[in-house]
N, C-alpha and C positions, 0 to 999 in steps of 0.2 A: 344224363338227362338233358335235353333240349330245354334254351330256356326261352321265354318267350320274353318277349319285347312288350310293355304296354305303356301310353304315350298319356296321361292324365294331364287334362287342360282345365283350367280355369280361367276365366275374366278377372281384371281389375277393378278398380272403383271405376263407378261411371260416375261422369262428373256432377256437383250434388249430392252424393251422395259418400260417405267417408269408408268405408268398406264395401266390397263385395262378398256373399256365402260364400260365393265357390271357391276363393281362396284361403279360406277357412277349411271348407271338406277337403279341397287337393291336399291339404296340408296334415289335416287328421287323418287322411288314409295314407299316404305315407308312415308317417310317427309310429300310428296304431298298426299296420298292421304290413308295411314294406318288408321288415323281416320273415313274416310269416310267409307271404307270396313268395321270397327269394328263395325260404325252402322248399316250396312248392314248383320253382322252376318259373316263375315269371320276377323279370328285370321291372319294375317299375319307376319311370321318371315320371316327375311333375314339373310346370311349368306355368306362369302366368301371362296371359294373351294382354298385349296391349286392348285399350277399349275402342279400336277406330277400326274402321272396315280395311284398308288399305293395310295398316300396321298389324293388325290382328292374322289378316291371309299370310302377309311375309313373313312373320313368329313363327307360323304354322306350319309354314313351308321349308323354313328353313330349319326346325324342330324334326320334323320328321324327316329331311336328306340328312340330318347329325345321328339322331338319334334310331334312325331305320326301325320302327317301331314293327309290332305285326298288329298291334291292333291299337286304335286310337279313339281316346274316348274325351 
């Protein structure tokens, strides 16, 4: 079976504020359900995006030449 690549991002705290969700859900869908995806043939990475326009693109970028995703969310 081919496995698929898929790239799950979240943001950081933005400043002000002490948490952000989305690094909460990247994290619950990992946990909960990483394995079940693996058996279904998709590679799941998560990752959190700095909160700056400049630092956030280069994560991105360089996230995705590492990690050669097929599909990125």
């Amino acid at each position: 079976m081919l496995a698929i690549r898929a790239l799950l991002t979240a943001f950081g705290s933005f400043p002000g504020a002490p948490v952000n969700p989305t690094m909460a859900i990247a994290r619950f869908v990992k946990l909960r359900h990483g394995r079940r995806l693996a058996r279904l043939g998709i590679d799941l990475h998560t990752a959190v995006l700095p909160v700056e326009y400049n630092g956030a693109e280069k994560r991105a970028r360089d996230l995705i030449a590492a990690v050669k995703p097929d599909v990125v969310l």
